[in-house]
C-alpha positions in Angstrom: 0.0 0.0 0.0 1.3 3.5 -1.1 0.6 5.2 2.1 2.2 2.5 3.8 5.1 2.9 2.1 5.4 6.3 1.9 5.8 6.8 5.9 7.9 4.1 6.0 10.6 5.6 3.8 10.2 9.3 5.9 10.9 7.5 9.1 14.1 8.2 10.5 16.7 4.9 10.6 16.5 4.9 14.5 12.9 4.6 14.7 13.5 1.0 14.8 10.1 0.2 13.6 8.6 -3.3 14.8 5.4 -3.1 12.2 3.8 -0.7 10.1 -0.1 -0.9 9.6 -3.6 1.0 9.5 -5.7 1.5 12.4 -9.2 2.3 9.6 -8.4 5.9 8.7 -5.2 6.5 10.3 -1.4 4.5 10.1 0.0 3.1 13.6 4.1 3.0 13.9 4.8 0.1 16.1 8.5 0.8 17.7 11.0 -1.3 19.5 12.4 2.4 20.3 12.4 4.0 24.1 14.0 7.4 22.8 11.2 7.6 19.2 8.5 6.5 21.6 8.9 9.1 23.8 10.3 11.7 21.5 8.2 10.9 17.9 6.5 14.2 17.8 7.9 16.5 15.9 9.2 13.7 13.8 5.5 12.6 13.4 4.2 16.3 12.5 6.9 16.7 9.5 5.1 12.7 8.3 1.5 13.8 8.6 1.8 17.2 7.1 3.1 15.4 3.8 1.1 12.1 3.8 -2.0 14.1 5.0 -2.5 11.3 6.9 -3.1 10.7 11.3 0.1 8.8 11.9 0.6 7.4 15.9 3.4 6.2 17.7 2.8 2.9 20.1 5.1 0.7 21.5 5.7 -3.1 20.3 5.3 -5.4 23.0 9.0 -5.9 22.9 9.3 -2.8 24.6 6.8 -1.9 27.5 6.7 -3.2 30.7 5.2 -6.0 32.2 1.6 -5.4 33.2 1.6 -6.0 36.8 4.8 -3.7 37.1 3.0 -1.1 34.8 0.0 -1.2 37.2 2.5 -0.7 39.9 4.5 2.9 38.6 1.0 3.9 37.5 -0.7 3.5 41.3 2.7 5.9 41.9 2.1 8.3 39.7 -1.7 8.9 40.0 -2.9 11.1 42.6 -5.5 9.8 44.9 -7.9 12.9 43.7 -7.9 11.9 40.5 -10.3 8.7 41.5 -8.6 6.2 40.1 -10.7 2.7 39.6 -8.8 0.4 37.3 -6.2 -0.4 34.5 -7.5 -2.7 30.9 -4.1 -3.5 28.9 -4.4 -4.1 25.4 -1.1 -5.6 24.5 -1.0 -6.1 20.8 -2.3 -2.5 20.7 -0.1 -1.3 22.8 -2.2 0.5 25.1 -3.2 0.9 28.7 -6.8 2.2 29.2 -6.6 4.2 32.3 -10.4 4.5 34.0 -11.4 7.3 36.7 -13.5 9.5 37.9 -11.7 12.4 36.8 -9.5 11.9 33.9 -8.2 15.7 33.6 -5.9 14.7 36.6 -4.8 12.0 35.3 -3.7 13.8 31.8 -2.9 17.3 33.5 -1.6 20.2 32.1 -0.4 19.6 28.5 -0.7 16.1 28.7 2.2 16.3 31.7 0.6 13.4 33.5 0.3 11.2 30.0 4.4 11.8 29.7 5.1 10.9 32.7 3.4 7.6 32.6 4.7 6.7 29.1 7.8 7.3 30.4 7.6 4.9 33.4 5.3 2.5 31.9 6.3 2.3 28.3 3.1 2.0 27.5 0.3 4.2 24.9 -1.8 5.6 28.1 -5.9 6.9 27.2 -7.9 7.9 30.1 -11.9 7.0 30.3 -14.5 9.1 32.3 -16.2 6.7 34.8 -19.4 7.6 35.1 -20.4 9.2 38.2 -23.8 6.8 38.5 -23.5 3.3 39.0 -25.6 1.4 35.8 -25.0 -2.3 35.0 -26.2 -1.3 31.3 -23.1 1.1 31.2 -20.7 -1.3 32.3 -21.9 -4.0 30.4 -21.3 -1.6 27.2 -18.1 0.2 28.4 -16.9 -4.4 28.8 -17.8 -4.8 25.0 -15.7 -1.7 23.9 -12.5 -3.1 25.5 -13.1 -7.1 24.3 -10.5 -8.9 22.1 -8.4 -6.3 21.0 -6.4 -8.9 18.6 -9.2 -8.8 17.0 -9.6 -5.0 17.0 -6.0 -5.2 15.7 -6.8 -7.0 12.6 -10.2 -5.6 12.0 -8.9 -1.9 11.8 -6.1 -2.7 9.2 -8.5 -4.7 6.7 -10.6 -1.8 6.9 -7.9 0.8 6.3 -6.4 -1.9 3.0 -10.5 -1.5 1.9 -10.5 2.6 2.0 -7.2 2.5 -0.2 -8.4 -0.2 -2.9 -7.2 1.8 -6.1 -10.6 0.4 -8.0 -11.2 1.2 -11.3 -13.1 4.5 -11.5 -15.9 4.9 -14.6 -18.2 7.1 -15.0 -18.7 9.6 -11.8 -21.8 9.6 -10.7 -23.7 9.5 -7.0 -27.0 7.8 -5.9 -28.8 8.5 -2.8 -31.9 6.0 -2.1 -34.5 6.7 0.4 -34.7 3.0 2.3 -37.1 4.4 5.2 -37.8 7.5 6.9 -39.6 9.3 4.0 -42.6 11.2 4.3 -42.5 9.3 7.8 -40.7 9.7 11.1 -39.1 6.3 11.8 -37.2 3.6 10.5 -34.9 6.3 9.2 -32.2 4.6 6.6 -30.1 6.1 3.2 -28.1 4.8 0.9 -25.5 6.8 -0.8 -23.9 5.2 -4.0 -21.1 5.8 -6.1 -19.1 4.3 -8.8 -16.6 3.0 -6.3 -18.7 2.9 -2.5 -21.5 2.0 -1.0 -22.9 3.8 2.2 -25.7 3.8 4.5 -26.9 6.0 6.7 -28.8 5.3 9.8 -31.0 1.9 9.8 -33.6 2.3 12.9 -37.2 0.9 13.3 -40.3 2.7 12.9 -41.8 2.3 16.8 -45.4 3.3 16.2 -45.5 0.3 13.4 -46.5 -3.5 14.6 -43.5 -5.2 16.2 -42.3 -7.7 13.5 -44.3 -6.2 10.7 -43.1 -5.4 7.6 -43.4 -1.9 8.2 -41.3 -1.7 11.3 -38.0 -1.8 9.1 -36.5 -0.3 6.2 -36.4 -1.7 2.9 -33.5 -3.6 3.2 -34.3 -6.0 0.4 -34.3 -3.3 -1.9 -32.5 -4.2 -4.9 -29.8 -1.8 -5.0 -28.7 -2.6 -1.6 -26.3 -5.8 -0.8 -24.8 -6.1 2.1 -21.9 -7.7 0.8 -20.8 -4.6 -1.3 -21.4 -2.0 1.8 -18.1 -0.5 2.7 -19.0 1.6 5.7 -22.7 2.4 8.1 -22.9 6.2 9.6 -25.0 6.4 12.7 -25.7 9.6 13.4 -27.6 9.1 16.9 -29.2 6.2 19.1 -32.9 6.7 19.1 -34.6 3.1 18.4 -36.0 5.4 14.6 -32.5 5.2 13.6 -30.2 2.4 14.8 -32.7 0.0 16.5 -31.8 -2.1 13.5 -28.2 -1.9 13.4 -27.8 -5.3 14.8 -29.8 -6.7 12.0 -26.8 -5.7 9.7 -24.7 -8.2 11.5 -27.0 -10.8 11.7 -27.6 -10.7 7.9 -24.2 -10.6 6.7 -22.5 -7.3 7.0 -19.1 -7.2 8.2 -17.7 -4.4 7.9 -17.5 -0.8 10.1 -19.5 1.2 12.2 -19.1 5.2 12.5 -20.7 6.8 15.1 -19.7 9.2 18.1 -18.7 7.1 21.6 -21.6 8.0 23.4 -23.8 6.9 20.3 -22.4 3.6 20.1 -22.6 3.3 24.0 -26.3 4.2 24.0 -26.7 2.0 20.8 -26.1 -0.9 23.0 -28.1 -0.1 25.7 -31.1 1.0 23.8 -30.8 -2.6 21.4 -30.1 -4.9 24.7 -33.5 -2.9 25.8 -35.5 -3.6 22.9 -34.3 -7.6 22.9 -35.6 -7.6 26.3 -39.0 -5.8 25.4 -39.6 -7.9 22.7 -39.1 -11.3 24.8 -41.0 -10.1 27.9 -44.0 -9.3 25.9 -43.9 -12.7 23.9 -42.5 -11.9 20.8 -38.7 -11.8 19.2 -36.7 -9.1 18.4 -35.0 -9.5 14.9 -31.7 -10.0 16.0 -30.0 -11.1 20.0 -27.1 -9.7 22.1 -24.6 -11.3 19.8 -25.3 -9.7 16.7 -24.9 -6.2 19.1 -21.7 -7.7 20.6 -20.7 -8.2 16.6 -21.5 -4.2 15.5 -19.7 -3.1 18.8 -16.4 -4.6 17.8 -16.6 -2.8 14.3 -17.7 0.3 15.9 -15.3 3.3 14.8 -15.6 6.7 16.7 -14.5 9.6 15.0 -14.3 12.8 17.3 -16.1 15.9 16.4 -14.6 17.8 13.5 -12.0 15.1 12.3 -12.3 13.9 8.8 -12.1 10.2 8.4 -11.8 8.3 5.5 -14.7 5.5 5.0 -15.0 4.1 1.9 -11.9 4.7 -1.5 -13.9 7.8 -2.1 -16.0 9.2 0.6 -14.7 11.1 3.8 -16.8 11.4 6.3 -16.8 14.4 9.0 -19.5 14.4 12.3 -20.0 17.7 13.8 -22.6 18.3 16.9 -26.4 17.8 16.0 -28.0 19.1 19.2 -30.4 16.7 19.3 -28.7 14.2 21.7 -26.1 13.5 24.1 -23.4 12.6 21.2 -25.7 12.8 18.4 -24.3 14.0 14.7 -24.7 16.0 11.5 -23.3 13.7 8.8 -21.0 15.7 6.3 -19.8 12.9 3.5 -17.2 14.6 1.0 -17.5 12.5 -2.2 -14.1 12.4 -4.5 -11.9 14.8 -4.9 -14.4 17.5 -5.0 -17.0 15.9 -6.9 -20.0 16.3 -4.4 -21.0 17.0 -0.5 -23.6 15.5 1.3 -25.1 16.7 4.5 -27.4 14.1 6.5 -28.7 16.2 9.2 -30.7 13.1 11.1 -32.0 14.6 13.6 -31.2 18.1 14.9 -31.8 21.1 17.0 -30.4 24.4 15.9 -31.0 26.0 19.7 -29.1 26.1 22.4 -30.9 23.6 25.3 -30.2 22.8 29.3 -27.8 20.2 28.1 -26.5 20.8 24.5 -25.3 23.1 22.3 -27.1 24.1 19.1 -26.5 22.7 15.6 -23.2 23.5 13.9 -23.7 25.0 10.4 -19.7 25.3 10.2 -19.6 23.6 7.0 -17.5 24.4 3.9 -19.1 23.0 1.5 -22.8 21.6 0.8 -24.3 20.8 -2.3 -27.2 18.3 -1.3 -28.6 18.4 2.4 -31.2 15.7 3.8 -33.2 17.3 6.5 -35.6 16.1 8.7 -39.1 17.8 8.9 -40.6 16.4 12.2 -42.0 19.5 12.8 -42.0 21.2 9.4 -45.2 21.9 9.0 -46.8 24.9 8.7 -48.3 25.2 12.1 -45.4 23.8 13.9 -43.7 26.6 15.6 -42.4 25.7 19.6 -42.5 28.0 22.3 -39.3 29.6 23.2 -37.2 27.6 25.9 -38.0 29.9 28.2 -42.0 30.4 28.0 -41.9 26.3 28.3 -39.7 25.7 31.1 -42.3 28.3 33.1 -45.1 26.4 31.5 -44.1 23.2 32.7 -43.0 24.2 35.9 -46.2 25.9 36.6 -48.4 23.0 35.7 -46.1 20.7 37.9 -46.1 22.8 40.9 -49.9 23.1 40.4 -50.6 19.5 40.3 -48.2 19.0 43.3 -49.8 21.4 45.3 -53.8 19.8 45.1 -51.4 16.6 46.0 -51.4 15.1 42.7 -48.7 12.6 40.9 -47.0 14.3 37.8 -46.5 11.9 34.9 -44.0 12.5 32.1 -43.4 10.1 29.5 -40.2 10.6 27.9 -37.4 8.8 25.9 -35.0 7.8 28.1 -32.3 9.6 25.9 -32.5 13.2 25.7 -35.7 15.0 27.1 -35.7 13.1 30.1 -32.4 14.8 30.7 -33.6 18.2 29.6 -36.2 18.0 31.9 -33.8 16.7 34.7 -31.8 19.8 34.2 -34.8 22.2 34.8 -36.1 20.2 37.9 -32.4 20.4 39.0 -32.4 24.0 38.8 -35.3 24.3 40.7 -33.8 22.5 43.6 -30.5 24.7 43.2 -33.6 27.9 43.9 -35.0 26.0 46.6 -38.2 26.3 44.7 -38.5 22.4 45.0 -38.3 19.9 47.3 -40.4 16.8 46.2 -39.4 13.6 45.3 -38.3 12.9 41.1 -38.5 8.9 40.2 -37.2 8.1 36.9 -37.9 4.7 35.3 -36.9 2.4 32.8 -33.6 3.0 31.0 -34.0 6.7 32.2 -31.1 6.0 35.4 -28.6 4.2 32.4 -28.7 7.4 30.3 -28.1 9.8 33.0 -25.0 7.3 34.1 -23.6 7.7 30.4 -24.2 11.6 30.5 -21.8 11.5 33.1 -19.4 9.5 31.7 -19.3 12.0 28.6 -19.5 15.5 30.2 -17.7 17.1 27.2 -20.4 16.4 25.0 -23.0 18.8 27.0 -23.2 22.5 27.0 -21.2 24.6 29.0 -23.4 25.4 31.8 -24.0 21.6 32.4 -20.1 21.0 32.2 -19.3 24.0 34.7 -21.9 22.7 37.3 -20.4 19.4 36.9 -16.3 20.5 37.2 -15.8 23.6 38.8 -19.4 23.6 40.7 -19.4 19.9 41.8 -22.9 20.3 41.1 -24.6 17.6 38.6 -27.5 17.7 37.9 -27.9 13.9 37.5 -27.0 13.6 41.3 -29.5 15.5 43.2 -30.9 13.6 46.5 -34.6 13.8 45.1 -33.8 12.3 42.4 -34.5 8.3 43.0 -34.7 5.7 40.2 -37.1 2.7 40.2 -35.7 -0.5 38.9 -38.3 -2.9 40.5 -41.8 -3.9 40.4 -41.9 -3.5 44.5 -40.3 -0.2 44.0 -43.3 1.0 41.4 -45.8 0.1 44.1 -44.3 1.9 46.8 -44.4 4.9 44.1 -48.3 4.3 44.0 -48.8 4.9 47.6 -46.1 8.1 47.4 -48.0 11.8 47.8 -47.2 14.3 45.7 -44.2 13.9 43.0 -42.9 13.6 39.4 -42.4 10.5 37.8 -40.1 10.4 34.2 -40.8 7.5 32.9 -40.4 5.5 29.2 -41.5 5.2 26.6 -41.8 9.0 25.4 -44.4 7.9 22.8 -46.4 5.7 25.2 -46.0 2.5 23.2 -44.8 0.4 25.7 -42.4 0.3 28.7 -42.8 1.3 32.4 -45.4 3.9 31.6 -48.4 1.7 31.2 -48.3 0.7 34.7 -48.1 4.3 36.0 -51.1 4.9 33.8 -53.0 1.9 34.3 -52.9 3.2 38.1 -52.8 6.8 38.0 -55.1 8.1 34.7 -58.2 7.5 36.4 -57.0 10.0 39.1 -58.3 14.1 38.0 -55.7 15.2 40.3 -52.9 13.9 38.5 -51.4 15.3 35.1 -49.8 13.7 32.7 -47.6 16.3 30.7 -46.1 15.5 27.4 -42.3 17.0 26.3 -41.7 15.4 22.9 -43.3 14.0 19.7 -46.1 11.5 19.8 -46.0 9.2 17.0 -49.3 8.4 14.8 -50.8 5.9 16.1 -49.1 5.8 19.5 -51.5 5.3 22.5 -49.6 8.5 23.3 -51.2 10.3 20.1 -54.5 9.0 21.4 -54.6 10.7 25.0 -52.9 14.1 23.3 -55.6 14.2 20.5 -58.1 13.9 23.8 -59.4 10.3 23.9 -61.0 10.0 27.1 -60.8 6.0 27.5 -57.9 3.7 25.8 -56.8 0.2 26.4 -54.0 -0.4 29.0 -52.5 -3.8 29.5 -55.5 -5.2 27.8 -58.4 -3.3 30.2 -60.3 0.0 29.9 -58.9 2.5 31.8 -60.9 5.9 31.8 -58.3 9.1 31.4 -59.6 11.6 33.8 -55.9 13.4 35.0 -55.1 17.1 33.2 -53.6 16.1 29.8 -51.0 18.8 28.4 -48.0 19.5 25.8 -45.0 21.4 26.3 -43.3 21.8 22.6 -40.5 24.1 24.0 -38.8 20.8 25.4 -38.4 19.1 21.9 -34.6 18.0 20.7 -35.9 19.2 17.2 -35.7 21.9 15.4 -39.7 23.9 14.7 -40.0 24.8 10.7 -38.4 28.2 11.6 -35.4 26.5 13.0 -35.1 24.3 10.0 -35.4 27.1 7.6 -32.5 29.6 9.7 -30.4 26.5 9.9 -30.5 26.3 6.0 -29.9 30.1 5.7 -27.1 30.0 7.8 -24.9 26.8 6.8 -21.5 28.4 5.7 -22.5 26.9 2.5 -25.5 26.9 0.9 -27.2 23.8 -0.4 -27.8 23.5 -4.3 -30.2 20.6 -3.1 -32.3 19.8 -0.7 -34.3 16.5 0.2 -37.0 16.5 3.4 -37.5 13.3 5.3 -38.5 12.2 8.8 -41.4 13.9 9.0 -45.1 12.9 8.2 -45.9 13.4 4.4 -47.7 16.5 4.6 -44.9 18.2 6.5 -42.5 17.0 4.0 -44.2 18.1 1.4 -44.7 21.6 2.8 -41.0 22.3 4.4 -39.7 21.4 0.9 -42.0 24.2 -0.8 -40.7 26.8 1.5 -37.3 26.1 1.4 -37.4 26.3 -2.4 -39.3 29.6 -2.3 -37.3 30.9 0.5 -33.7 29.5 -1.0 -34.6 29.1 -4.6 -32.9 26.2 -5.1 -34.0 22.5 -5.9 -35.9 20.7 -3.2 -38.4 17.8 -3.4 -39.5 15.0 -0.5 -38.9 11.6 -1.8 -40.9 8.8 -0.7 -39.3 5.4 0.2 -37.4 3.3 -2.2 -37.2 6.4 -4.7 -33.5 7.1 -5.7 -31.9 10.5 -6.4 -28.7 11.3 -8.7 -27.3 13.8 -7.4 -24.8 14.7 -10.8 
């Protein structure tokens, strides 16, 4: 291989290199070396800067340390502040991965701490956040991260040969199918074609469909897609409409990468393991088992923010912050040297929330853009963040005070967070002192927020450093993970209760509302979208009986919306986030919204923009030159 070859012959003759190989995108040195190990870097900066490729230093295993000696020096050299809690080494990698509670000690100024333990340990040290709530779920997915790194080894390096297949190249031309999420809001998947590469983008579930029906998945039997010729998968967040078939993938033949952020592929496994659960508890199957998730994990490849990763022999892919979800990404795929750009918003929120930042439009270059239109209708316009958050809060503390029960379905991912921070600022005031449960996968999410603090917005990152305030910590906050712990609930007095599913199609909330709708001193106040057909659309549209765990129950409690709360962007939003990309789009294609939405969001953009822009349905396919 030409790159291969090409940092070989610039590396200095005492470099003493053990092996040469890719790691995906970027090219590993593997030295027998003490003095390049420790002193590569300007060596390193002189390769990359004419290669134009990432290029990293790591020890062979000739040269660091014995494990149980490197564990020693490292006990030495970590302060006891730092929270230390364990050591994984990953020999054939070269690595040690360092886990505590606060990894900024460990590192210190300028990387100072990381020095001084390569130079006592030999070793390639990396530091992992451990969360600051206890969660089997988290563990469980931090374990598969860290499992058979030979394998790791050997995955990463076919994948970089793949990317640098010189393949013949013909005519130049890109495809982009539509395999679910058009003119519907779920089951969100793309598939972007060239000459050369074959891409997809997202494959979820559509969770107001049947389980197991046909129209729960996309169309993966279209005819353009083979699994067999699909070089890379993109997921740009975990909600179940967009990687709850992910697994699938793996249990149908793909073998090859996953891109995503680390929080995304963290929350990917939790939310899947969930679903397998779900679907066995309520008598059915889920499509694929824990295996098949074990499988995408160890292909899993997670790009930071910003950096530009090679994918496919001619497709680079950049993520950037979506502002939907913890970890959740715009999708930015450069296509050949210039030929086209490609920006797959998923799903985003161009407004700055309680946890995140707002949706990056620093983009250089656009020419198509896929955006989602969940609320692109004409009608759809939220209420500031600040008119909800005193809308919610005053129909809490009125329910509350009459001595009612507040329920608030929400997905365990994102607005049950949101809402969390509020609440948490209210106890901060002193305006609040009653008790907040959370149930269902609600207490795992809030664990991995803490693990990933640099993902969140500043205010939530300068409570949790410098103020030693999280808002995931608060005494009143108390998470129910058994059925004896849901009745005790039921016989609590006034209080909140966040709960899944956000849609109401399943999950802990049907008991709370088997008990509690009944009750006209209760509320029940919804935060996010409510799918059609979701018993959750139902009670908002104003039914005043549905079906709960196969009975009647009669829904007397106050039913309201809060749309301020919602981790996507209103049609304004959309529109200002098109205006305002660095580049504008010569295209653009609405999806992930319901048809009429789609249909009107792309008429105003093309009247506002003037530029091309049409809603596709599913299994329709776009050339995009």
């Amino acid at each position: 291989m030409q790159d291969l070859d090409d940092v070989k012959d610039l590396l200095p003759a005492d470099a003493q290199v053990d092996d040469l190989r890719y790691e995906a995108s970027d090219i590993v040195v593997y030295t027998n070396s003490k003095e390049f190990f420790l002193n590569h870097s300007d060596v390193i900066k002189d390769i990359v800067s004419k290669v134009k490729k990432r290029v990293e230093v790591r020890p062979s295993q000739r040269l660091f340390k014995d494990p149980e000696k490197a564990r020693e020096r490292l006990e030495d050299i970590i302060s006891e502040e730092a929270g230390y809690e364990d050591v994984i080494f990953q020999p054939s990698l070269g690595k040690m991965i360092i886990r505590a509670e606060k990894p900024g000690t460990v590192i210190r100024k300028r990387g100072k701490g990381l020095q001084k333990i390569r130079e006592e340990t030999l070793w390639d040290p990396q530091v992992e956040r451990v969360p600051a709530i206890q969660s089997k779920v988290v563990d469980r997915a931090r374990e598969l991260t860290v499992e058979d790194p030979d394998f790791r080894k050997d995955f990463l390096h076919e994948v970089g040969e793949k990317i640098r297949l010189n393949k013949s190249v013909g005519d130049e031309w890109i495809r982009v199918s539509g395999l679910g999420g058009c003119r519907q809001v779920g089951r969100s998947c793309f598939l972007i074609q060239t000459e050369e590469s074959n891409v997809l983008l997202d494959c979820g579930i559509d969770p107001s469909a049947k389980s197991g029906s046909k129209e729960n998945f996309p169309y993966l039997n279209a005819p353009e897609l083979d699994l067999r010729d699909l070089d890379a998968v993109v997921l740009s967040h975990a909600h179940m409409d967009h990687c709850g078939m992910i697994p699938y993938l793996y249990k149908m033949g793909y073998d090859g990468p996953l891109y995503c952020t680390e929080p995304t592929r963290d929350l990917m496994i939790m939310l899947t393991l969930d679903y397998i659960g779900l679907a066995h508890s309520s008598g059915g199957d889920a499509p694929y088992d824990s295996t098949h998730i074990k499988k995408a994990v160890k292909r899993t490849i997670t790009p930071d923010f910003g950096e530009v990763t090679d994918i496919a022999p001619d497709m680079r892919l950049t993520l950037k912050n979506s502002g939907h979800i913890i970890g959740s990404a715009l999708t930015h795929i450069h296509v050949g040297e210039g030929l086209h750009n490609i920006l797959y918003t998923g799903d985003y929120n161009y407004d700055n929330t309680e946890m995140l930042r707002a949706a990056d439009t620093n983009f250089q270059r656009v020419e198509t853009m896929i955006t989602e239109s969940t609320y692109g209708g004409r009608e759809d316009k939220q209420t500031s963040r600040d008119e909800a958050n005193k809308k919610f809060l005053s129909k809490v503390k009125q329910t509350l005070n009459k001595g009612g029960k507040v329920i608030v379905p929400v997905f365990a991912v994102g607005r049950s967070q949101e809402v969390l921070g509020l609440l948490a600022d209210e106890m901060d005031r002193n305006y609040f002192d009653y008790p907040v449960f959370i149930d269902g996968m609600i207490k795992g999410a809030n664990a991995l927020h803490t693990a990933y603090p640099e993902f969140l917005s500043k205010k939530v990152q300068n409570k949790i450093f410098h103020e030693e305030n999280s808002p995931f910590l608060k005494d009143n906050i108390q998470p129910i993970g058994s059925h004896s712990e849901r009745q005790q609930v039921f016989e609590e007095g006034p209080c909140i209760i966040l709960t899944t599913s956000g849609s109401i199609t399943g999950g802990p909330v049907m008991s709370y509302l088997e008990k509690e709708a009944s009750k006209s001193e209760n509320a029940l106040i919804f935060v996010g979208y409510q799918f059609e057909g979701s018993l959750g659309r139902k009670i908002q549209d104003g039914a005043d009986q549905v079906e709960i765990n196969g009975r009647e129950v009669e829904v007397n409690l106050d039913v309201s919306s809060v749309s301020g709360f919602s981790a996507h962007s209103d049609r304004q939003q959309i529109i200002n986030y098109a205006k305002n990309l660095r580049s504008t789009p010569n295209r653009i294609f609405t999806n992930h919204g319901e048809e009429s939405k789609c249909f009107s969001l792309a008429s105003t953009l093309h009247k506002i923009l003037n530029i091309d822009t049409s809603a596709p349905q599913n299994l329709e396919a776009n050339r995009l030159n």
